[in-house]
C-alpha positions in Angstrom: -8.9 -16.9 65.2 -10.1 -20.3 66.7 -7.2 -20.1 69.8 -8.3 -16.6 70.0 -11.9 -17.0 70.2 -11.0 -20.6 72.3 -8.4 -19.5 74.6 -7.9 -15.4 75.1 -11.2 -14.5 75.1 -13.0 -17.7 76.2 -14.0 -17.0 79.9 -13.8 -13.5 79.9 -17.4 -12.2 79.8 -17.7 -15.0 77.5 -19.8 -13.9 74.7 -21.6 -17.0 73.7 -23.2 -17.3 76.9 -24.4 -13.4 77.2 -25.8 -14.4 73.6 -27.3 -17.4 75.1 -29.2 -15.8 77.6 -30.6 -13.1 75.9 -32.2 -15.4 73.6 -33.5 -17.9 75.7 -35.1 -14.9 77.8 -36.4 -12.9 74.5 -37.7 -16.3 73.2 -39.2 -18.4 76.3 -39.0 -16.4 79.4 -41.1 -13.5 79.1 -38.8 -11.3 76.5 -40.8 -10.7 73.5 -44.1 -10.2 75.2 -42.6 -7.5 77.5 -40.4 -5.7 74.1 -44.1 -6.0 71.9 -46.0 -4.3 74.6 -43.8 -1.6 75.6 -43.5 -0.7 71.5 -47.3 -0.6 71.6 -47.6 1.7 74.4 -45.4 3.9 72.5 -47.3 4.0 69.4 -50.4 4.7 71.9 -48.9 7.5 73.4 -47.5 9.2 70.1 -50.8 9.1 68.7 -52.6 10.9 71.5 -52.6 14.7 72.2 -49.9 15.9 74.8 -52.8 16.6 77.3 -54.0 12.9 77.0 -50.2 11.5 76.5 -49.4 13.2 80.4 -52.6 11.7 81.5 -51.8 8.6 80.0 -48.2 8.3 81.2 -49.3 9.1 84.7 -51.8 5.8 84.5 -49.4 3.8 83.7 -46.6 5.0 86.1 -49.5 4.5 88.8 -49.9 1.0 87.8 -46.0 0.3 87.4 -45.8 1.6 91.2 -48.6 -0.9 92.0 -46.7 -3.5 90.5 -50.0 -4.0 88.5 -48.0 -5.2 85.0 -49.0 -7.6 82.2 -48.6 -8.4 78.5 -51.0 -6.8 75.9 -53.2 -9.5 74.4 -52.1 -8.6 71.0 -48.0 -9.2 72.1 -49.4 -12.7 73.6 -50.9 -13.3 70.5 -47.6 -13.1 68.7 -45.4 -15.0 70.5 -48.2 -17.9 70.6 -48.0 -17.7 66.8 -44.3 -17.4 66.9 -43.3 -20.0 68.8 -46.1 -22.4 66.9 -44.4 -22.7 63.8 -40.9 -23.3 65.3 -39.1 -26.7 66.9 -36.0 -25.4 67.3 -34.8 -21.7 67.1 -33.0 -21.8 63.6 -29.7 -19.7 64.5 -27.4 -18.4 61.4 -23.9 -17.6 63.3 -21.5 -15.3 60.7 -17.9 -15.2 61.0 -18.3 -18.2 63.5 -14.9 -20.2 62.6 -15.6 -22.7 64.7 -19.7 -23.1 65.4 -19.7 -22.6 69.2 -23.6 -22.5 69.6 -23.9 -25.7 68.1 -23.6 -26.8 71.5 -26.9 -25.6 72.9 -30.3 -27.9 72.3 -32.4 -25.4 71.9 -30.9 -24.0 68.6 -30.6 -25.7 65.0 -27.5 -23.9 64.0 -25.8 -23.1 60.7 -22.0 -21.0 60.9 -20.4 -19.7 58.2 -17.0 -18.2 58.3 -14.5 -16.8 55.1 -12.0 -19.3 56.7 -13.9 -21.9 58.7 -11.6 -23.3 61.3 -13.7 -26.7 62.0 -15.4 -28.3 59.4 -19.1 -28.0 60.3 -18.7 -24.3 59.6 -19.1 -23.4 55.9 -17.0 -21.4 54.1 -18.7 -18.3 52.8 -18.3 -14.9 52.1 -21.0 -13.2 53.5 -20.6 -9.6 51.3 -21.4 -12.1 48.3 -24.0 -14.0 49.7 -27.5 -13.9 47.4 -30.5 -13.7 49.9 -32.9 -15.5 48.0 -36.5 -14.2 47.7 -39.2 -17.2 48.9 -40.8 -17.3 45.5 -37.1 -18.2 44.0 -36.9 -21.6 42.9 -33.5 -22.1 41.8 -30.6 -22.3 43.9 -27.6 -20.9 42.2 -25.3 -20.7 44.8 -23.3 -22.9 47.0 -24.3 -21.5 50.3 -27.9 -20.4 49.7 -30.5 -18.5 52.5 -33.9 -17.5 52.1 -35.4 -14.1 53.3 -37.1 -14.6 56.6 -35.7 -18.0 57.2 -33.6 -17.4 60.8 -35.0 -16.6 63.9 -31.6 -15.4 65.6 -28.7 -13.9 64.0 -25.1 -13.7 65.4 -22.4 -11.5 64.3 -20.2 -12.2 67.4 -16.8 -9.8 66.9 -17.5 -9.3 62.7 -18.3 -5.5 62.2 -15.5 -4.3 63.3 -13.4 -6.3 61.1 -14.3 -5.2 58.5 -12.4 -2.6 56.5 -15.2 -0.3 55.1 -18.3 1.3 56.3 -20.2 0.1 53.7 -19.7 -3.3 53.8 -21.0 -3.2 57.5 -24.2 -1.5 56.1 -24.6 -4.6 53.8 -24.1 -7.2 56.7 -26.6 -5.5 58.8 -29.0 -5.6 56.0 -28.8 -8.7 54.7 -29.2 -10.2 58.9 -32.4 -7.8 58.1 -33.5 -9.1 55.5 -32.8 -13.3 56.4 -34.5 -12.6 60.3 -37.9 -13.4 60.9 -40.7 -10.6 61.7 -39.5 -10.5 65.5 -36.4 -12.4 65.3 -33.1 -11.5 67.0 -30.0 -10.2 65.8 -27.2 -10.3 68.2 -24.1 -7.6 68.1 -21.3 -8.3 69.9 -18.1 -5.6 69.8 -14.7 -5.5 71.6 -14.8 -2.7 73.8 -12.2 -2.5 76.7 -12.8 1.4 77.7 -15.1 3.1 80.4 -19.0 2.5 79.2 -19.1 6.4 78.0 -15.9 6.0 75.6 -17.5 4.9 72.4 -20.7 5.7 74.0 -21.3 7.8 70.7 -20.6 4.8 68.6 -22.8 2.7 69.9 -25.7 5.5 70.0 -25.0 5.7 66.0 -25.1 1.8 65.0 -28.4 2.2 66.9 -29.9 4.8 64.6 -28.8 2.4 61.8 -30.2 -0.2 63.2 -33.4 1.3 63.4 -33.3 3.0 60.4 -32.7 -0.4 58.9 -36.1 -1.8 60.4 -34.5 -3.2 64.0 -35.4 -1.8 67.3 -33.2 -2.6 70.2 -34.1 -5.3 72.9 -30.9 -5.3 75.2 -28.0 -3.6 75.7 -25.0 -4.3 78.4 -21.5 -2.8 78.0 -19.5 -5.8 80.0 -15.9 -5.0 80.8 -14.3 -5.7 77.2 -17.0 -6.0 75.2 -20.3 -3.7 74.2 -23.2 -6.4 73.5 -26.7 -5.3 71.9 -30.0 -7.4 70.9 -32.4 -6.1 68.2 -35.7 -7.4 67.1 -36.7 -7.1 63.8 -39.5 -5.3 64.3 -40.6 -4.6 60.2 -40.7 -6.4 57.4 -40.4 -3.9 54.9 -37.7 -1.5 55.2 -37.4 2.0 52.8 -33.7 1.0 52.3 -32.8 -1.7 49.9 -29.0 -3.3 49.3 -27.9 -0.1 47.5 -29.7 2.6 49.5 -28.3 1.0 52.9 -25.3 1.7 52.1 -26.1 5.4 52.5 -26.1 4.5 56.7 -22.4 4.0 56.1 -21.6 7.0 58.0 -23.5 5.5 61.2 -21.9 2.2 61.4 -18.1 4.2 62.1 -15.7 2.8 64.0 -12.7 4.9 65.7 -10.5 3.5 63.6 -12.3 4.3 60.4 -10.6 8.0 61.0 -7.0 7.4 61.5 -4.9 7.4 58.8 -1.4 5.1 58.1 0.4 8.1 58.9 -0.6 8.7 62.3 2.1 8.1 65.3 1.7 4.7 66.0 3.4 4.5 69.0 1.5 7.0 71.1 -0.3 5.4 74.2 -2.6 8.1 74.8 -5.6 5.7 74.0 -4.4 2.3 75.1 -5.6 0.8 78.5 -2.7 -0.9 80.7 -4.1 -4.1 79.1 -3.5 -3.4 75.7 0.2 -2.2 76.2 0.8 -5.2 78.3 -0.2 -7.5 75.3 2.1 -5.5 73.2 5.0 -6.3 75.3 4.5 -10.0 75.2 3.8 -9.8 71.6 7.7 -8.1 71.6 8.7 -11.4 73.7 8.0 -13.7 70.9 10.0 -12.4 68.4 12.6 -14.8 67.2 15.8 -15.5 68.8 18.9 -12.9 67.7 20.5 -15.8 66.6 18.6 -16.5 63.9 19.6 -13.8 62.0 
């Protein structure tokens, strides 16, 4: 995984920098303020009548064309607050074998990984992992986290590795449950087919998402790789760490339907890319000799 994540994919839309970006923008360019004040105009207009919502909406399209735009006092407010009780962004980074954000200043980062591959990750299984309430005084486990104790998560190319719904539900609720009231949680997917492919997907972990207490920031679908950004946006969600498994069903992926029997060797859904790879991987076996 560490020549993988260090060699094939490094330069190719490199994920770490997208990441990066989108937090440095949320968090100190403008990002926050702009995501808490269009989620208040929403609430503003569901709570009018439609007759004041129209007249509403055409206001603020008026404005928009006038280029007359701004922050509400209230999302200013926040990120004042926000930023106040931070130095450094702290960033937890899961199934991160070797700790790439460690790299940037702005971020005090922690990377854990079932097989770390460098030794400043540690070695945890996140599935396992006890999210400790902040009125817990005893620390039990080796690799302990507090709820509400991260201002960015990163699960960088994790969901779709593993091998069950459920346990994709758990991940996203525990990164739920350990993010701050307006912290980021970054989703990163392999994804090398046209942007309407798996368009379905990706409209489905989005319900889950929201259903979980996230609201999505930012969404780009790069040329391998689908790449979202949610805020959390509640602190207290109806689901709980049994219940949320119950959004199995909208964290699919494609592969969750094909069974072992299936013809393996059709090509009907691979790019030229994929069957390329597959050939060199053919290239490497070992010599005839050797048998």
């Amino acid at each position: 995984m560490l020549k993988l994540a260090t060699e094939v994919w490094d330069g190719k839309e490199c994920r770490i920098e997208w990441s990066y970006k989108t937090c440095i923008e949320y968090f100190f360019c403008g990002g926050m303020e702009r995501f808490l004040t269009r989620e208040e105009k929403i609430r503003e207009l569901e709570s009018l009548s439609p007759p004041s919502r129209k007249k509403k909406i055409q206001e603020l399209e008026s404005l928009k064309k006038k280029k007359i735009t701004g922050f509400s006092n209230t999302a200013v407010l926040i990120k004042k607050n926000y930023l106040n009780m931070n130095e450094k962004l702290r960033l937890l980074d899961i199934g991160s074998c070797y700790n790439p954000f460690s790299k940037f200043s702005e971020f005090s980062c922690i990377a854990i990984d079932l097989t770390p591959a460098t030794e400043d990750v540690l070695q945890c299984d996140f599935l396992d992992l006890k999210v400790q309430k902040n009125t817990d005084k005893e620390n039990t486990s080796e690799v302990n986290f507090s709820e509400e104790s991260f201002d960015i998560i990163v699960m960088s190319l994790v969901l779709e590795y593993l091998p069950a719904s459920e346990q994709r539900a758990v991940f996203c609720f525990k990164a739920w449950q350990l993010l701050k009231q307006y912290g980021l949680c970054i989703i990163i997917t392999p994804d090398s087919k046209s942007v309407h492919h798996n368009a379905p997907m990706i409209k489905s972990w989005k319900a889950a998402f929201e259903k979980i207490g996230f609201k999505r920031v930012k969404y780009d679908k790069l040329t391998h790789l689908q790449c979202m950004a949610f805020a959390k946006v509640s602190r207290f969600s109806e689901k709980d760490i049994t219940t949320c498994k119950s959004l199995a069903d909208l964290l699919y992926i494609r592969q969750d339907f094909k069974s072992f029997a299936e013809d393996v060797s059709s090509t009907d859904d691979r790019s030229e890319e994929e069957n390329h790879n597959i050939c060199e991987q053919f290239l490497e076996l070992p010599n005839e000799s050797l048998f």
